[in-house]
C-alpha positions as CSV (number, residue, x, y, z in Angstrom):
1,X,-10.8,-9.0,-12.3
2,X,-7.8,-7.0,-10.5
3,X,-8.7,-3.8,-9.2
4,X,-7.0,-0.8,-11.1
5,X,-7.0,1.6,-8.3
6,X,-4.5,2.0,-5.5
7,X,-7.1,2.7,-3.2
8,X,-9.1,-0.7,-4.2
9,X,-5.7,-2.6,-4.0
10,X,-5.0,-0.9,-0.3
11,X,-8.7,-1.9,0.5
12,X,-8.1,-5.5,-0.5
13,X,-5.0,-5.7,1.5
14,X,-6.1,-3.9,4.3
15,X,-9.4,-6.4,4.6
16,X,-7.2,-9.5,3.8
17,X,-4.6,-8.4,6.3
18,X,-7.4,-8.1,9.5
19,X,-8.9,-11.2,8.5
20,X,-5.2,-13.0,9.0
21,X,-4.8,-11.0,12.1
22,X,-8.7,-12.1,13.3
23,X,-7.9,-15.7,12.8
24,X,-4.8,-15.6,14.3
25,X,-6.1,-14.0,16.8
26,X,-8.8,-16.4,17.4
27,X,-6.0,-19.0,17.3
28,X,-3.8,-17.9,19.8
29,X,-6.7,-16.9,22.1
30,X,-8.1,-20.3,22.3
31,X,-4.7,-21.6,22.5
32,X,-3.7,-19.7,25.1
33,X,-7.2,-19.7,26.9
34,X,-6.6,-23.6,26.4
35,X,-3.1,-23.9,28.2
36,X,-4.8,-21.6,30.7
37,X,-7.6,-23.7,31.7
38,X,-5.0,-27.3,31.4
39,X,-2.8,-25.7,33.7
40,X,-5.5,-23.9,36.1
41,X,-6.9,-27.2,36.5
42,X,-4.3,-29.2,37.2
43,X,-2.5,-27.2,39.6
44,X,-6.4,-26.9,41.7
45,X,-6.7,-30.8,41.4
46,X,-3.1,-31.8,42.3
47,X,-3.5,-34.1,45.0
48,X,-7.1,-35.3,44.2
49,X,-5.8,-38.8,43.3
50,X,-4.3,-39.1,46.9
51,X,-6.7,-37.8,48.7
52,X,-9.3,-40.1,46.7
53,X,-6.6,-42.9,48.0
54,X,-6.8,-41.2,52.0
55,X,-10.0,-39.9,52.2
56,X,-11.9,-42.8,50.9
57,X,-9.4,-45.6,52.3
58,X,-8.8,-47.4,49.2
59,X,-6.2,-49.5,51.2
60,X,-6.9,-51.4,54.2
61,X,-3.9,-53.9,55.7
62,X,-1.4,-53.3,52.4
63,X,-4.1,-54.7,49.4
64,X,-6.3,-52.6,47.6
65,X,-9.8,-52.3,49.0
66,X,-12.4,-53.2,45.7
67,X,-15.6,-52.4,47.2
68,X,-14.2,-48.6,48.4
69,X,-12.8,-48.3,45.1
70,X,-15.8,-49.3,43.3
71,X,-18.3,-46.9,45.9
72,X,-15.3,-44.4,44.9
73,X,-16.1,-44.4,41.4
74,X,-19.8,-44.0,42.0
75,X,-19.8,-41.9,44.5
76,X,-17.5,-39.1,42.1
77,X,-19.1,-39.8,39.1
78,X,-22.3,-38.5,40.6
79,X,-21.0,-35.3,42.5
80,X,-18.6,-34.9,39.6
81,X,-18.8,-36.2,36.1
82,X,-16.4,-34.1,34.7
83,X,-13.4,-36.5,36.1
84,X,-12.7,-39.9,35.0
85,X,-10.9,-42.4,37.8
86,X,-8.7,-45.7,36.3
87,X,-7.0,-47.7,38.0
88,X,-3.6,-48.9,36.7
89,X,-0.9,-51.5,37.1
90,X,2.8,-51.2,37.5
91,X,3.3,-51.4,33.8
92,X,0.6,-49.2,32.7
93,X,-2.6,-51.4,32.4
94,X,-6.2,-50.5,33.3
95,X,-7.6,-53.1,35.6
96,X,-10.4,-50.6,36.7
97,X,-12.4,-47.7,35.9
98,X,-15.3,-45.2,36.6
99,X,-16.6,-45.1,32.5
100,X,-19.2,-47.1,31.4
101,X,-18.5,-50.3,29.8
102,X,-17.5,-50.5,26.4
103,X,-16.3,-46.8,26.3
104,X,-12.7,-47.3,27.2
105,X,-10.7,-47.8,24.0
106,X,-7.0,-48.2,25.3
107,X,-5.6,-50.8,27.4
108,X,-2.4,-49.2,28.3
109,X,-1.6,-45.6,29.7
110,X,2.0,-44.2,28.6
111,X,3.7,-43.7,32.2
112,X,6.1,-41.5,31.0
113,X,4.1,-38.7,32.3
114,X,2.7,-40.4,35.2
115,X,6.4,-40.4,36.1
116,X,7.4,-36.7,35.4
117,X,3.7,-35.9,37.5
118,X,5.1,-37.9,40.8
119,X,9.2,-36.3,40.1
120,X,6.7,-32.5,40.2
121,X,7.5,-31.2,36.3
122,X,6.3,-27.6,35.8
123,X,2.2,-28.3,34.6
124,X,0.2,-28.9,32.6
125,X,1.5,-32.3,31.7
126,X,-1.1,-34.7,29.3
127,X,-1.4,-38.1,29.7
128,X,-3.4,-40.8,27.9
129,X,-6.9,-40.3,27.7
130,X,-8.1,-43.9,27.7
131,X,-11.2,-43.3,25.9
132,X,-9.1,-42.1,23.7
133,X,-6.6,-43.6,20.8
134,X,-5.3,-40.5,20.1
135,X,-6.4,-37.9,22.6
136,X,-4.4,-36.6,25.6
137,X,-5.4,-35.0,28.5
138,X,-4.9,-33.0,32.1
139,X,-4.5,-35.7,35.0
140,X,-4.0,-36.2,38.3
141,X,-2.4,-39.3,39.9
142,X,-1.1,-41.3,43.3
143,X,1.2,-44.4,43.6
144,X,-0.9,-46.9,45.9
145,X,0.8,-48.8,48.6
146,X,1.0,-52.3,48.4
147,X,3.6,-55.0,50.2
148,X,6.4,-55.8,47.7
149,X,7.7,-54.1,44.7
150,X,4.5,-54.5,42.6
151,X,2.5,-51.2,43.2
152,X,-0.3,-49.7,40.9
153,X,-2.2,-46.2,40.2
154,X,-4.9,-44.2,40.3
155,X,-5.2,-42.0,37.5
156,X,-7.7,-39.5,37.4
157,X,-8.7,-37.4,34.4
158,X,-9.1,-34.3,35.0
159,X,-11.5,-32.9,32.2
160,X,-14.0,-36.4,31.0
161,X,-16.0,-37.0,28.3
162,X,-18.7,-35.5,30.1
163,X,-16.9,-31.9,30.8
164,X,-15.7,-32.1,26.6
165,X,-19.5,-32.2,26.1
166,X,-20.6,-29.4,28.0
167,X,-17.6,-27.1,27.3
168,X,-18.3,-28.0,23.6
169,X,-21.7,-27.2,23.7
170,X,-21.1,-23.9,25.9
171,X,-18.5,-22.4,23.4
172,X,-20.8,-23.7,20.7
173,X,-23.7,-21.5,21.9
174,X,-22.2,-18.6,24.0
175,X,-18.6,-18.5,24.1
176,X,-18.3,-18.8,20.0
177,X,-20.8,-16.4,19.1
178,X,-19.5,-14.1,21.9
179,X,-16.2,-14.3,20.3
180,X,-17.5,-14.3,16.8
181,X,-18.8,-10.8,17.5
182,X,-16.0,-9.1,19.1
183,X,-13.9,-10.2,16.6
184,X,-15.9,-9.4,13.7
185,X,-16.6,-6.2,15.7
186,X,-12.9,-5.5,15.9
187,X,-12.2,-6.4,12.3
188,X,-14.9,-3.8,10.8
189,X,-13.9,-1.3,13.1
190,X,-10.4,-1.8,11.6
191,X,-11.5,-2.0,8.5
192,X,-13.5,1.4,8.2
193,X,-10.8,3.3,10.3
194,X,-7.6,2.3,8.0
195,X,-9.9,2.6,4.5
196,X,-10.9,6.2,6.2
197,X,-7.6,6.8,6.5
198,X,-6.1,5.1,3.2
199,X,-8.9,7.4,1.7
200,X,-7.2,10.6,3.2
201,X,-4.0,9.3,1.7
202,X,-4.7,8.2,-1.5
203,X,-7.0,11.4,-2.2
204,X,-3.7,13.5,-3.4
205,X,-2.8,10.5,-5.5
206,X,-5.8,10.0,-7.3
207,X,-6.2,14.5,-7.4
208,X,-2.3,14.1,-9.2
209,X,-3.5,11.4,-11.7
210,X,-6.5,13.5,-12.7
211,X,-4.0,16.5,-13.5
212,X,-1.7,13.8,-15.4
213,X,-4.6,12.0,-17.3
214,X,-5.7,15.6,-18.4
215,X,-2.5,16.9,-19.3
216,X,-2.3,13.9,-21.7
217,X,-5.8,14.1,-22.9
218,X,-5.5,17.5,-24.0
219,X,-1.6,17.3,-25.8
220,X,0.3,18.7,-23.1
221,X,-1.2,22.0,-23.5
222,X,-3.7,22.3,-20.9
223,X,-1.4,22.3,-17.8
224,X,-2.9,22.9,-14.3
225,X,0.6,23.0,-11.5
226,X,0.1,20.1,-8.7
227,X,-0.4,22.4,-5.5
228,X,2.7,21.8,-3.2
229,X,1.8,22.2,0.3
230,X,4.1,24.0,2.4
231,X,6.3,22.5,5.1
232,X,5.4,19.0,4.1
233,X,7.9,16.8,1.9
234,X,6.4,13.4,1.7
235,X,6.2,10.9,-1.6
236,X,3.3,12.2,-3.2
237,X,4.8,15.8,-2.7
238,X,7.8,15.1,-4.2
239,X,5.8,13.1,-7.4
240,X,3.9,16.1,-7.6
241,X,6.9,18.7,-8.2
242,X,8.3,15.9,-10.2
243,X,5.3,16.4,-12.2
244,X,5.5,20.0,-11.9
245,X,9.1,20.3,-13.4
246,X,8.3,17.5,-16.0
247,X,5.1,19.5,-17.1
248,X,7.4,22.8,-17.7
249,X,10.2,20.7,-19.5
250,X,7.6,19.2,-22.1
251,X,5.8,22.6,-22.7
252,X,9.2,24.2,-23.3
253,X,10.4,21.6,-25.5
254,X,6.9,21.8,-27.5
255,X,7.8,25.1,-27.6
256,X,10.8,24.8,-28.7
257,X,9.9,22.1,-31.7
258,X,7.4,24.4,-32.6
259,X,10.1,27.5,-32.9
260,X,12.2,25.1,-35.0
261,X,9.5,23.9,-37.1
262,X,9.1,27.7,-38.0
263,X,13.0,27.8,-38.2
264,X,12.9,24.9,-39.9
265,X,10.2,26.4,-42.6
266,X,11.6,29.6,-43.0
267,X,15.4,28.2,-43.9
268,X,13.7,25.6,-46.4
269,X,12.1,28.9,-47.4
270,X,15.4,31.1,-47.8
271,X,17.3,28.3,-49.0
272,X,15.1,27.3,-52.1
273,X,15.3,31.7,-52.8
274,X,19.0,32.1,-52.4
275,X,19.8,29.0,-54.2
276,X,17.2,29.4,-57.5
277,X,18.4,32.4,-58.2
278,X,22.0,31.8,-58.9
279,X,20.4,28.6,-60.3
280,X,18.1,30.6,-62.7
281,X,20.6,33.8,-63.6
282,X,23.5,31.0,-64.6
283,X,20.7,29.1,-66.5
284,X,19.7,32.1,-68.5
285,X,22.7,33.4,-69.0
286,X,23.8,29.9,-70.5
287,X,21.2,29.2,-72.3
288,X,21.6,32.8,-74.0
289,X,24.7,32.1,-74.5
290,X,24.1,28.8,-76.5
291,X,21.7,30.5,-78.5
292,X,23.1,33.5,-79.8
293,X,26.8,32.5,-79.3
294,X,27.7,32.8,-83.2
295,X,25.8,36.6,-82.9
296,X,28.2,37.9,-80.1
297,X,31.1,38.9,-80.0
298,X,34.1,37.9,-77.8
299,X,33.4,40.5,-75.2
300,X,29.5,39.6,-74.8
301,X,30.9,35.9,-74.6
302,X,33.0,36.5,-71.4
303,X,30.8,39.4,-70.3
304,X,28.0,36.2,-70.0
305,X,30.6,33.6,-68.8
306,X,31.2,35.8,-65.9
307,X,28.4,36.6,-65.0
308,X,27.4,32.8,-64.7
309,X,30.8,32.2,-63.0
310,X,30.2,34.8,-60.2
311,X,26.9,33.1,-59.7
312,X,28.2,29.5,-59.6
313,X,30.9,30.4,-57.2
314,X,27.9,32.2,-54.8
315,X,26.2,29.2,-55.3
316,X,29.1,27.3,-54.3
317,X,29.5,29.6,-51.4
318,X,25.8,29.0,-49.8
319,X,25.8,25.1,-50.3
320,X,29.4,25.2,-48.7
321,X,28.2,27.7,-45.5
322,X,24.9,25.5,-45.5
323,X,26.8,22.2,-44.3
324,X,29.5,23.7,-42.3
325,X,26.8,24.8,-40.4
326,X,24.7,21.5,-40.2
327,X,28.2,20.0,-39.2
328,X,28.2,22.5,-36.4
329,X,24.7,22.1,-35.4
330,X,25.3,18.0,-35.5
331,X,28.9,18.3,-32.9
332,X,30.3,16.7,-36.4
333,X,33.3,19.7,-36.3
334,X,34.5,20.0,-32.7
335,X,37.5,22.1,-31.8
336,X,40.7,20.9,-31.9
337,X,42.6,23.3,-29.5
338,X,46.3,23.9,-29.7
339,X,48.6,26.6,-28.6
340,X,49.3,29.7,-31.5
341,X,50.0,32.8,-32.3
342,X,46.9,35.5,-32.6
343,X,48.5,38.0,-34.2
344,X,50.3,36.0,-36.5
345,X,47.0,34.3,-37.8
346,X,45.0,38.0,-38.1
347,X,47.9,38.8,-40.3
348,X,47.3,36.0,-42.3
349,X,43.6,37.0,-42.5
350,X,44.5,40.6,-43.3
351,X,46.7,40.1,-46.0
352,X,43.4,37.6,-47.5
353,X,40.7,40.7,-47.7
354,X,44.3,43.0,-48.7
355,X,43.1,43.2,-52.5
356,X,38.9,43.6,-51.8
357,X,39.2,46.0,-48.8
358,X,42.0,48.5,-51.8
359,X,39.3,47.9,-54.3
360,X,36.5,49.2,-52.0
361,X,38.8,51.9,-50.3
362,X,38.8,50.4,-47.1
363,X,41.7,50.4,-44.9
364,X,42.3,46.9,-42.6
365,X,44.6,47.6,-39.3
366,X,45.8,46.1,-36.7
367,X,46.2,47.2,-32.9
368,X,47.5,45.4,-30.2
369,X,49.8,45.2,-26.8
370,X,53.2,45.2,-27.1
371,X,53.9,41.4,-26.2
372,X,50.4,38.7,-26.1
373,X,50.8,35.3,-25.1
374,X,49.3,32.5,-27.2
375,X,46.1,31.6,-27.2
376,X,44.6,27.7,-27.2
377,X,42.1,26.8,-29.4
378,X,40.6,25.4,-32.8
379,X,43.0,27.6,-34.8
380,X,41.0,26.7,-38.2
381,X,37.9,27.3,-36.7
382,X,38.6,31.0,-35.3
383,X,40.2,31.7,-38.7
384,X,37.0,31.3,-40.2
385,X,35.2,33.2,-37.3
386,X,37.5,36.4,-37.9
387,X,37.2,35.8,-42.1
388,X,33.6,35.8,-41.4
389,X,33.6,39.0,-39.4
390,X,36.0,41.1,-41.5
391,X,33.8,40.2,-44.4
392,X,30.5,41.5,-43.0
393,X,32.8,44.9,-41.8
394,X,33.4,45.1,-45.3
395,X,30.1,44.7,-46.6
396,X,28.9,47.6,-44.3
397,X,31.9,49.8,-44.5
398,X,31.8,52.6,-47.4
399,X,34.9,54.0,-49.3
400,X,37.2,55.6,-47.1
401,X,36.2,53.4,-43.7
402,X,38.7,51.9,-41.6
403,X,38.5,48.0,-40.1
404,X,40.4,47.5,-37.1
405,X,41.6,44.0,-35.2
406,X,42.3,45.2,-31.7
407,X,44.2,42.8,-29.2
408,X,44.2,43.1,-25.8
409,X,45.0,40.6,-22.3
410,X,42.1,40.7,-19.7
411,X,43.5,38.3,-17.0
412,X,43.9,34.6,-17.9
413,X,42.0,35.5,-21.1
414,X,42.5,37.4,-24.9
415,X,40.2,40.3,-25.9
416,X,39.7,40.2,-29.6
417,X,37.8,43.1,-31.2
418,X,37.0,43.5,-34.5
419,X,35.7,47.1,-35.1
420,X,34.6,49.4,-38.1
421,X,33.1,52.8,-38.9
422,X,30.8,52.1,-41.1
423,X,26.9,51.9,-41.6
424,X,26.2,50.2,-38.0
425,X,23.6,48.2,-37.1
426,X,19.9,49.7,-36.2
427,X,17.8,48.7,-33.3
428,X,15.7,46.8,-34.9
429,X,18.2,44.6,-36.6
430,X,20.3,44.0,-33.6
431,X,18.2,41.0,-31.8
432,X,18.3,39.5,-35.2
433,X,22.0,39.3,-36.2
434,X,22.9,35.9,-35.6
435,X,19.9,33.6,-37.1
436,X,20.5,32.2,-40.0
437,X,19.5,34.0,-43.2
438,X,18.9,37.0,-42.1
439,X,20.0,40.5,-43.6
440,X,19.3,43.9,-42.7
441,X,16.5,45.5,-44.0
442,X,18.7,47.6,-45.9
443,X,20.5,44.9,-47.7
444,X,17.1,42.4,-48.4
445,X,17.0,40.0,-50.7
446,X,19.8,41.1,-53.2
447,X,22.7,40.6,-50.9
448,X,25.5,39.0,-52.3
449,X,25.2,36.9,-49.2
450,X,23.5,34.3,-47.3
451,X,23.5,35.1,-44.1
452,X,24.7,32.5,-42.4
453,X,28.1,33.8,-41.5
454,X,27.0,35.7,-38.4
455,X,25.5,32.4,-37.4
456,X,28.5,30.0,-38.3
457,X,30.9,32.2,-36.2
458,X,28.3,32.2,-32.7
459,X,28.2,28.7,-33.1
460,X,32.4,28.1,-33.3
461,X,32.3,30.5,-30.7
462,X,29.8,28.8,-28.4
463,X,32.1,25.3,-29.6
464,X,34.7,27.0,-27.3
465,X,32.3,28.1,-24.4
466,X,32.7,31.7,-25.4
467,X,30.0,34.3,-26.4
468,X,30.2,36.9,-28.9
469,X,29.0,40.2,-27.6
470,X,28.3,43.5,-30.0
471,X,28.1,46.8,-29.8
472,X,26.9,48.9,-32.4
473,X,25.2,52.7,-32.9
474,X,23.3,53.7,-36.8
475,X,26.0,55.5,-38.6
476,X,28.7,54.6,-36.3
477,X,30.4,51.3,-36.6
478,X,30.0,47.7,-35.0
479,X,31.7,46.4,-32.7
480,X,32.1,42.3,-32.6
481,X,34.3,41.0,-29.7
482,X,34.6,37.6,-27.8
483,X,37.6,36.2,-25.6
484,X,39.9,33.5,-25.8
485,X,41.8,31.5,-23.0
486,X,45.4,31.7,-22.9
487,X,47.7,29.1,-23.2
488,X,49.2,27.4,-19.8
489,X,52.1,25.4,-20.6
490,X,52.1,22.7,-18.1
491,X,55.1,22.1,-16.2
């Protein structure tokens, strides 16, 4: 079964990795300890096969003296039987030897490296161990004189049968356990120091998880901040302000789904208010209507049919201001922008809201510089943004009240103001202006409105990355302003 922490998986690794490293070590060591000892050897016993030929004076008068060579062999074997001593022909062959009968396995000796020996290669050089069928080892070896071409050898292993045995059983008892122990030594050192420190490492790591696992557990609310340590900027620093930021983003956005599932509430709310009762004053009237229509008169009649009509098109009115804004909400409407005339287009506005602002006794003006260069934007868009405005002036204006549309150029931009003197807006009221469906405290329920307007024109507004801004005393007026960029031509 795979380990599921980081600090188990590090542990594995690290243990796996020192045991490759011990083994290799313990590879190369007895390699190199090997290739050591060939070349040691060799280089101390260079010339024993001619001094053996010298000292023991194999050759007397040109031939090759048996009786020396065989007291030769006996002689060595005895004072040292970790060499071997063969004698070879011209071509190779063993005509002689120091081993004990039946023990010598080849016939031959390769003399390609008897050759590179006499021309001094750079040691250790292997040759043929003739015991052997496969084995190669150290040597030392000497030409010996004879009359004529026809010459032979003597070839002298350096490290015997006898010398394997006792180095095999030395490293087998000493050397391996010696070796065994460092190693192992070594390797658990290792091993405790780098978990010790993979510990110190991982500790954050596993401290982060626990604040993740228990920011999950309890549905993001229960939120403890990853302590950032100062100065230091490493990967479990930067996952922990990663976390951090992440943590803040979710709460907000819970938050925020929560605000809007309020928001959402409430307009389901106001909705199913302001649209049953236009619903249920046209139903009545209607059905009143049908009832007693042969017992009224032709004033009742219409008296009823317009009442319902008033209430149809107010209905008409809300369903029609409750998808323009969803379309605004949903990027369905985006502004078109294109170069026009401001003044030309409050005009036009103006002369809409003529015959309701004479009927009310209110008086619509309009005040602005001498020359104004066009605007660009969403002309459509910021008609209804300035209907919507004049509007709620009107509904907050009395008899007698005046409702200005002043102009004026701040720089690269358009001040538009549209001002009255009417009922203002009170304190409380003011944070609330803009949500949807809300109406002064004054007004309540019975307003002949929805309350959406406020809230359709911020949003065309914020369509064109421009606020509204207002400014507004009890008693004395409101002031709703916002800016709009004038028109470059290019070229």
């Amino acid at each position: 079964m795979m380990p599921r922490t980081v600090f188990a998986k590090l542990a594995i690794v690290l243990g796996a990795l020192l045991l490759g490293i011990g083994l290799l070590y313990v590879l190369l060591s007895t390699a190199l300890s090997r290739h050591y000892q060939q070349t040691f050897l060799q280089n101390l016993n260079r010339d024993l096969a001619q001094n053996l030929i010298v000292d023991r004076n194999l050759v007397s008068d040109g031939n090759l003296d048996e009786a020396a060579l065989q007291e030769t062999f006996h002689r060595y074997m005895m004072v040292n039987p970790s060499i071997e001593i063969y004698l070879l022909d011209s071509s190779g062959g063993i005509l002689s030897y120091s081993a004990e009968p039946g023990k010598v396995k080849r016939r031959y000796v390769d003399l390609g490296p008897v050759h590179e020996f006499l021309t001094g290669r750079e040691f250790p050089l292997l040759g043929d161990d003739p015991r052997s069928h496969d084995r190669r080892k150290v040597f030392s070896v000497a030409p010996i004189p004879s009359p004529g071409d026809a010459k032979g050898y003597l070839y002298v292993v350096l490290r015997g049968e006898e010398y394997d045995r006792i180095e095999q059983l030395f490293q087998d008892n000493l050397l391996a356990r010696l070796s065994a122990v460092a190693v192992l030594a070594s390797l658990g050192v290792g091993l405790g120091v780098g978990l010790l420190l993979f510990r110190m490492l991982t500790q954050r790591l596993e401290y982060l998880t626990g604040l993740m696992n228990r920011f999950c557990a309890g549905s993001f609310n229960e939120y403890i901040p990853f302590a950032e340590r100062v100065g230091e900027d490493d990967e479990i620093d930067r996952l922990g302000r990663h976390y951090n930021c992440m943590a803040v983003r979710i709460r907000a956005q819970l938050e925020d789904l929560q605000r809007q599932d309020e928001v959402r509430r409430e307009l389901v709310a106001n909705v199913s208010h302001d649209l049953r009762t236009p619903l249920a004053v046209m139903q009545g009237h209607i059905e009143t209507l049908q009832i007693n229509a042969e017992d009224f008169g032709p004033v009742i009649r219409a008296h009823y049919l317009d009442v319902a009509l008033a209430h149809s098109k107010r209905l008409t009115r809300l369903v029609e201001e409750l998808f323009d804004l969803a379309k605004l909400d949903a990027h369905e409407i985006l502004p078109r922008s294109e170069p026009f005339s401001l003044v030309e287009l409050v005009q036009d506005v103006i002369q809409k809201f003529k015959l309701t602002a004479a009927e009310r006794g209110v008086r619509l003006e309009m005040e602005c510089d001498e020359w104004l260069p066009l605007v660009i934007a969403d002309i459509g868009l910021i008609e209804r943004v300035l209907e919507n405005f004049i509007s709620n002036s009107l509904r907050n204006t009395q008899r007698g009240g005046v409702i200005m549309a002043v102009f004026r150029r701040l720089g690269v931009q358009v001040e538009i103001r549209i001002q009255d003197d009417g009922n203002g807006i009170t304190p409380e009221d003011m944070p609330h202006i803009f949500d949807r469906f809300y109406r002064g405290a004054d007004q309540g329920r019975g307003a002949d409105h929805a309350g959406l307007g406020l809230a359709i024109a911020q949003r065309i507004i914020s369509l064109h990355g421009e606020t509204i801004e207002v400014v507004s005393h009890p008693g004395k007026g409101a002031i709703f302003f916002f800016c709009l960029p004038v028109w470059q031509p290019s070229g």
